[in-house]
N, C-alpha and C positions, 0 to 999 in steps of 0.2 A: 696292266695289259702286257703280253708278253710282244718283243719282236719279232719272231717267228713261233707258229703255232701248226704244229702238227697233229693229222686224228688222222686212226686209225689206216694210216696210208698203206695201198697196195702195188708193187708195180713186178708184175709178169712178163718173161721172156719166152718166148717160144723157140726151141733149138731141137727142130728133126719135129719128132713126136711125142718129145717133153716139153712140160712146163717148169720153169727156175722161177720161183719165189724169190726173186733180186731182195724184195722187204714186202717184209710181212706183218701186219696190225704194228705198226709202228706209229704208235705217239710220242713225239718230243715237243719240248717251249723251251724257248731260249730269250731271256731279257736281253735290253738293251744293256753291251755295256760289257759282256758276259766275254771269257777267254775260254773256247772247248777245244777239246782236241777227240778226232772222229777215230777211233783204235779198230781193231781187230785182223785177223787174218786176211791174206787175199781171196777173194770172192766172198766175202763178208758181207757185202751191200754199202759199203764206206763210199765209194764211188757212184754208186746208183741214187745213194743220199744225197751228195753232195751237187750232182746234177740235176736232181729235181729242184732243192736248194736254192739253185741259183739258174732256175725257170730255162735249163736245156733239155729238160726231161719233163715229162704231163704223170702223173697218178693214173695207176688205171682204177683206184678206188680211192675215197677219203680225201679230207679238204688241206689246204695249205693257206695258215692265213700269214701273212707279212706286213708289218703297221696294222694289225686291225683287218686288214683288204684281204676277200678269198682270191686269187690269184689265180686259182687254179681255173675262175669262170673265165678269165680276160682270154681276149681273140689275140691272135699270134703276133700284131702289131702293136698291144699294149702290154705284152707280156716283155716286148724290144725291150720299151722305152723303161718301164718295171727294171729290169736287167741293167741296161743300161745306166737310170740315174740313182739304182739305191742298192746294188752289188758292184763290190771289186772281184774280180778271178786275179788269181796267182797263180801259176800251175808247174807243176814241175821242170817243163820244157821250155819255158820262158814264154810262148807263144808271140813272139815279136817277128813285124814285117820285114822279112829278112832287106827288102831295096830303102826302107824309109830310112831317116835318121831317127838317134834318139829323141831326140826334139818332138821330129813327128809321128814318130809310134806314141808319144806322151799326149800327145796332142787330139790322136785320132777318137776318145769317149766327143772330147768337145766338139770337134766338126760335125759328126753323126748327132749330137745336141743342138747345132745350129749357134753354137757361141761365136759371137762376132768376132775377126781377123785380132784385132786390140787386146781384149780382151785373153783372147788363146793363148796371145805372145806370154801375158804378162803372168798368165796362172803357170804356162810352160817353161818360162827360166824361174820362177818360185819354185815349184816343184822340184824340175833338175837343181835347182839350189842345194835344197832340204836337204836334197838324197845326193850331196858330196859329185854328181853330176854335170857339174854348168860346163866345167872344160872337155866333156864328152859330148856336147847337143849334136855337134855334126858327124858325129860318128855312127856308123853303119851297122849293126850285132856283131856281122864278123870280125869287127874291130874292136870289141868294147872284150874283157875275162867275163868268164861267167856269173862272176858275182855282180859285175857290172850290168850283164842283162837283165837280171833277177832283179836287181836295184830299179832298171828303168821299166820293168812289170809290172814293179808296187807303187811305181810314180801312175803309171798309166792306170791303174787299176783304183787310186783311190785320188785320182783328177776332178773326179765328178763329185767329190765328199761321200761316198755314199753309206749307209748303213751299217753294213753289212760285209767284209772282206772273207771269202771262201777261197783259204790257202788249201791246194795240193799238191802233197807231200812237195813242200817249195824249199827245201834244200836236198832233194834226190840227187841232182847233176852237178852238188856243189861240195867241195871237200869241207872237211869239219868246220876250219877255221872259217870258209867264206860261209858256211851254211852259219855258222851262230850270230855273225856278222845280219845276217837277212833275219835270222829270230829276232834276235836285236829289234830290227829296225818293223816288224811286225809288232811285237810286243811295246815299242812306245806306241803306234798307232794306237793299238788298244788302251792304251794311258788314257789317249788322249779320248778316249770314249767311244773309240770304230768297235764293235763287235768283232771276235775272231773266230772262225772255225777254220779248224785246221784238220785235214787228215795226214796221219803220220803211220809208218809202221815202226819208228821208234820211240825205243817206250823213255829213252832220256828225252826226249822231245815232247812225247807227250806228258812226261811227268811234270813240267814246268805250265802247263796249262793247272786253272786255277778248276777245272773241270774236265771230267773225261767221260765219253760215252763209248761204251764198246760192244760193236756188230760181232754179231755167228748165224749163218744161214741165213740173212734176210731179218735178223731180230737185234732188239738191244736187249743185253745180257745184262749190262751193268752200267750207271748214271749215276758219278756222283765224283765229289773231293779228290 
């Protein structure tokens, strides 16, 4: 059974008095386990994918199944929890609480889960551990380089253990050396058995994915090696 299972997915934009075909009869499956990288030009549907993907976006046609589960039926408060305990986001911008600490921007999957005070502590300096972090916890974003934020993204993003990590383009904002740095440290994740997709507009980036799918118009052109 695959981890993600895509049929014939549609999602339409309406801009003036046209319609944008964002994706169009698009089926994909992706096993557990699997390293992609999402390719193609700007307005490809690489971003339309990836937020349907990771349940911030609805189909307006065609099923999405994830473990087995259609997803796409769940009401807008199991679709959270969905999101919440079996996706990580990475995003290019880092998306971290500009007033929290690192600590607790790492921390913040768990509190919205209900994990007890103890507990939080102890997964939140492991985490900040892993990721060369523990002497940054009380640090601010504004204070941390930017590989530093990017670093407490992928702590916060895969706190919850989850399935599935949906990197975008997650070394945009980062010069080469700290972007291979954050490949790196995606890439053992997926060792360790997280599924990865990745959208990238480079193709040395994506060359290193063990699979590539690549959007034009709303469609996949090309899947494979």
């Amino acid at each position: 059974m695959s981890l993600i299972e895509l049929s014939a997915i549609e999602r339409v934009f309406t801009l003036g008095d046209s319609e944008v075909h964002a994706l169009h009869a698009l089926d994909l499956a992706i096993a557990a386990g699997e390293y992609v990288a999402i390719m193609g030009p700007s307005g490809s549907g690489k971003s339309t994918l990836l937020n349907l993907l990771g349940l911030l976006d609805r189909p307006d046609a065609g099923r999405y199944r994830l473990e087995g589960r259609d997803v796409t039926t769940l009401s807008a408060d199991e679709q959270a929890r969905v999101r919440r305990e079996r996706i990580g986001f990475v995003f290019q911008s880092f998306h971290l609480v500009p007033r929290l600490t690192a600590a607790e921007n790492v921390a913040l999957p768990l509190m919205l889960a209900g994990v007890a005070p103890a507990e939080r502590a102890v997964r939140v300096a492991r985490a900040l551990a892993d990721f060369g972090l523990a002497d940054r916890a009380g640090h601010r974003p504004d204070q941390l380089s930017g590989g530093q934020r990017q670093r407490v993204a992928i702590a916060r993003a895969t706190i919850m253990r989850p399935a599935v990590i949906l990197a975008d383009e997650p070394t945009g904002n980062l010069d080469r050396a700290t972007g291979e740095e954050v490949v790196r440290l995606l890439e053992a994740l997926n060792a360790g058995g997280v599924t990865l997709l990745m959208v990238t507009h480079d193709a040395a980036l994506g060359a290193r994915a063990r699979r590539r799918v690549v959007m034009q118009d709303g469609r996949k052109i090309a899947d494979g090696a």
